[in-house]
C-alpha positions as CSV (number, residue, x, y, z in Angstrom):
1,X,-24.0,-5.8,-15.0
2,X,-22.2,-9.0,-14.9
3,X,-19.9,-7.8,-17.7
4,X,-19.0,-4.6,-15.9
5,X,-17.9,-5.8,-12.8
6,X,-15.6,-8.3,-15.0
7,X,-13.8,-5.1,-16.3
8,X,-13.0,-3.7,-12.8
9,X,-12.2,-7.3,-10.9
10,X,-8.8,-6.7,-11.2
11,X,-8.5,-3.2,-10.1
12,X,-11.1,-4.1,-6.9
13,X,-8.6,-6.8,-5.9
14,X,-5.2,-4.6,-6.6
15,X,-6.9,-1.9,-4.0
16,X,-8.3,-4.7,-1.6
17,X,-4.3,-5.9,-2.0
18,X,-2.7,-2.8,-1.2
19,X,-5.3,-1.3,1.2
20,X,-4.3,-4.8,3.2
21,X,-0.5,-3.9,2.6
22,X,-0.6,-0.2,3.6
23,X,-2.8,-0.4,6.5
24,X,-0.6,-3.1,7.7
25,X,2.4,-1.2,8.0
26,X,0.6,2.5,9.2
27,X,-0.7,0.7,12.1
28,X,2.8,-0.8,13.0
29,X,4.8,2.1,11.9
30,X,4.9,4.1,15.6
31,X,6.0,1.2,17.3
32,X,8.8,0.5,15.3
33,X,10.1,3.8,15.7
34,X,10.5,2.7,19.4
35,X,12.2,0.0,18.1
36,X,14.7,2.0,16.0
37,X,14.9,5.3,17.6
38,X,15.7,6.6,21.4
39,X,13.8,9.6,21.0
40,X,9.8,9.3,21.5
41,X,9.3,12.5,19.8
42,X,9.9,11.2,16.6
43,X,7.0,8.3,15.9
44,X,4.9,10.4,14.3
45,X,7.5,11.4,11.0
46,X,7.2,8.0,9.5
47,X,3.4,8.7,9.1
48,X,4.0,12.2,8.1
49,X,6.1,11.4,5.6
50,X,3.6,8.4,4.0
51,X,1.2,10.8,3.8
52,X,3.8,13.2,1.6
53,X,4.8,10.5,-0.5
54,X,1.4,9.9,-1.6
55,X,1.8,13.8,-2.6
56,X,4.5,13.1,-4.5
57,X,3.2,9.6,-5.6
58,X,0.0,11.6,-7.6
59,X,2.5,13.6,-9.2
60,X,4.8,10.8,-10.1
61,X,1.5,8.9,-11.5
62,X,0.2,11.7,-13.7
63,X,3.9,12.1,-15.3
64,X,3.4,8.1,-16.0
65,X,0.0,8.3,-16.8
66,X,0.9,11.1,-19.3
67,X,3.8,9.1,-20.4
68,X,2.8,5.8,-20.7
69,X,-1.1,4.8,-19.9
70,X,-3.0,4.9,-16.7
71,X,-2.6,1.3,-16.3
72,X,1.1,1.1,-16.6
73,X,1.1,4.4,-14.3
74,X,-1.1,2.1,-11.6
75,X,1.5,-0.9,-11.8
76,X,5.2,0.6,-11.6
77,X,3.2,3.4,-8.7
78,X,1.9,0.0,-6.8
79,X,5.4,-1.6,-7.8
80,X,7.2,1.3,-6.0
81,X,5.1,0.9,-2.7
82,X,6.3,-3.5,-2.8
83,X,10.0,-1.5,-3.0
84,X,9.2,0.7,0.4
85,X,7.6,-2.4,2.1
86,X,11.3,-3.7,1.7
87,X,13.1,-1.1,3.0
88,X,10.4,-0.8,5.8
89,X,11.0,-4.4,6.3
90,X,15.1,-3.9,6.0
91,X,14.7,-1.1,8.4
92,X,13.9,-3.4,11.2
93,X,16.4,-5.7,10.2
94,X,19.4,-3.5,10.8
95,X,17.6,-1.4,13.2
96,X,17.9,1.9,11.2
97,X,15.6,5.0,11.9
98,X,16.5,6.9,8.6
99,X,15.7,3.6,6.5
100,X,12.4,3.6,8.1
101,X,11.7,7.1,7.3
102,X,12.8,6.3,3.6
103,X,10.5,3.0,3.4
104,X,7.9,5.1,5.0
105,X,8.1,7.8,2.2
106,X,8.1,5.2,-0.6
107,X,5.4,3.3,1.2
108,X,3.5,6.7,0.6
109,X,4.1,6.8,-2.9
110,X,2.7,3.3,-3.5
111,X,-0.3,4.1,-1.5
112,X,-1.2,7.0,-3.9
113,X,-1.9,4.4,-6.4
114,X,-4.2,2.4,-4.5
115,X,-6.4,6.5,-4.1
116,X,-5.6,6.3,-8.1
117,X,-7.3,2.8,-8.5
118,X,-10.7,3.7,-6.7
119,X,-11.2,6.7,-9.9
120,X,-9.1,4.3,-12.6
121,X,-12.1,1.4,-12.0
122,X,-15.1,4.2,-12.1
123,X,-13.7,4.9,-15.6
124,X,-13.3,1.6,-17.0
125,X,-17.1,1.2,-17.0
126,X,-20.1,2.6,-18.5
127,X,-21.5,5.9,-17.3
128,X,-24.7,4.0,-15.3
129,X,-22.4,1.6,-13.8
130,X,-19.8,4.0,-12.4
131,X,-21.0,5.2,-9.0
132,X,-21.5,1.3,-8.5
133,X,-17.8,0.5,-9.7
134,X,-16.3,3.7,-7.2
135,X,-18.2,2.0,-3.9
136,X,-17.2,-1.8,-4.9
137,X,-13.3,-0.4,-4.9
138,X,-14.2,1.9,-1.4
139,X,-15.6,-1.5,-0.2
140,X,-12.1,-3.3,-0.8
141,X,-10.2,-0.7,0.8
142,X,-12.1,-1.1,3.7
143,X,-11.7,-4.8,3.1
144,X,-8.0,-4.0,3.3
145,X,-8.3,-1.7,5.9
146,X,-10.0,-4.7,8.7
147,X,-7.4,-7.7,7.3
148,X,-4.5,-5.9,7.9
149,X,-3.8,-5.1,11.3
150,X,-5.7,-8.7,11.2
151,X,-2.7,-10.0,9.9
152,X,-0.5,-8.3,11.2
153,X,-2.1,-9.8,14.8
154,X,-2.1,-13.2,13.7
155,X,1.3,-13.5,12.6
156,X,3.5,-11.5,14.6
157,X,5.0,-14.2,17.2
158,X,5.6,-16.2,14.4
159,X,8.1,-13.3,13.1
160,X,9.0,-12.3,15.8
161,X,10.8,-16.0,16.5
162,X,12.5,-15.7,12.6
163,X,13.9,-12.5,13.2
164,X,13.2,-10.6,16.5
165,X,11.0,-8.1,15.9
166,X,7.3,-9.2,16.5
167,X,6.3,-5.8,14.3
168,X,8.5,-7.1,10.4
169,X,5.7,-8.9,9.8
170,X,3.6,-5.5,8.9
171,X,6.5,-4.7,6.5
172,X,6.4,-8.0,4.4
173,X,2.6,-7.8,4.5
174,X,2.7,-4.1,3.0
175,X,5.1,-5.4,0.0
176,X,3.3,-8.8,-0.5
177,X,0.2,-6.5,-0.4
178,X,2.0,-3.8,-3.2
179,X,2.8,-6.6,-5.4
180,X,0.2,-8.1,-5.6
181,X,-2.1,-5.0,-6.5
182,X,0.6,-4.5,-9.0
183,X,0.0,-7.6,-10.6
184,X,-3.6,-7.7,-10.5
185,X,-3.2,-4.4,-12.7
186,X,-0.5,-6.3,-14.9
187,X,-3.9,-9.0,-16.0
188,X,-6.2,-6.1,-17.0
């Protein structure tokens, strides 16, 4: 059993990375809206659009997958999601709504990797092993999903002081996060 859960460490810690990343910047996304746009109406987009960029980021993987290998498909997906963390990050910077919209869709995209990642690890392992190998990556999202926002808590006045905006740190968390479960893939 030992053996098998060697095979999927990798991909456990690449969704426990990104989980951390993602949820990060979805919990912080509405407010900084507010913080980038006059109209209140508009906080829910961002969101809306994350959740159509991981439409569009299962459709970009399969073309990769297809192309490449499931692996490779599962890095430069994850890679993508570091690259809308940026702009998410940017965003803030230069106080731009449509950037944020962008980094939200992109952030989207890289979170349809980390879905991927819970099936990739469940196939990497032998048939008696694989239910067990699907609910150790469902346990590292959720390990994702608590440290997070945690993060995001811990070091927001610290950010705020570096750059004004107590809510940036949810950004550089999501593409730490994203490139980090990109690399984790990268040692498989």
């Amino acid at each position: 059993m030992s053996s098998e859960f060697k095979k999927i460490y990798n991909l456990l810690f690449s969704v426990g990375f990104s989980s951390i990343g993602y949820i990060a910047a979805v919990t912080v996304t509405a407010l900084a809206v507010r913080e980038v746009a006059t109209n209140p109406y508009l906080v829910g987009i961002p969101n809306a659009l994350g959740v159509g960029g991981a439409y569009i980021g299962t459709k970009i993987f399969e073309h990769l997958q297809n192309k490449y290998s499931r692996m490779s498909a599962l890095t430069y997906t994850f890679f993508t999601g570091g690259l809308g963390g940026l702009v998410c990050f940017i965003s803030l910077l230069i106080n731009s709504f449509y950037l944020l919209l962008l980094g939200a869709f992109i952030l989207g995209i890289g979170q349809s990797a980390t879905l991927q990642t819970r099936y990739a690890s469940s196939f990497l392992v032998k048939e008696n092993f694989r239910a067990t190998a699907l609910s150790l990556a469902i346990w590292f999202s959720v390990f994702g999903s608590v440290f997070g926002p945690r993060l995001v808590g811990q070091y927001s006045s610290t950010f705020e002081k570096m750059f004004g905006s107590e809510l940036i740190v949810a950004y550089l968390i999501a593409t730490l996060g994203f490139l980090l479960a990109g690399l984790s893939v990268l040692g498989l």
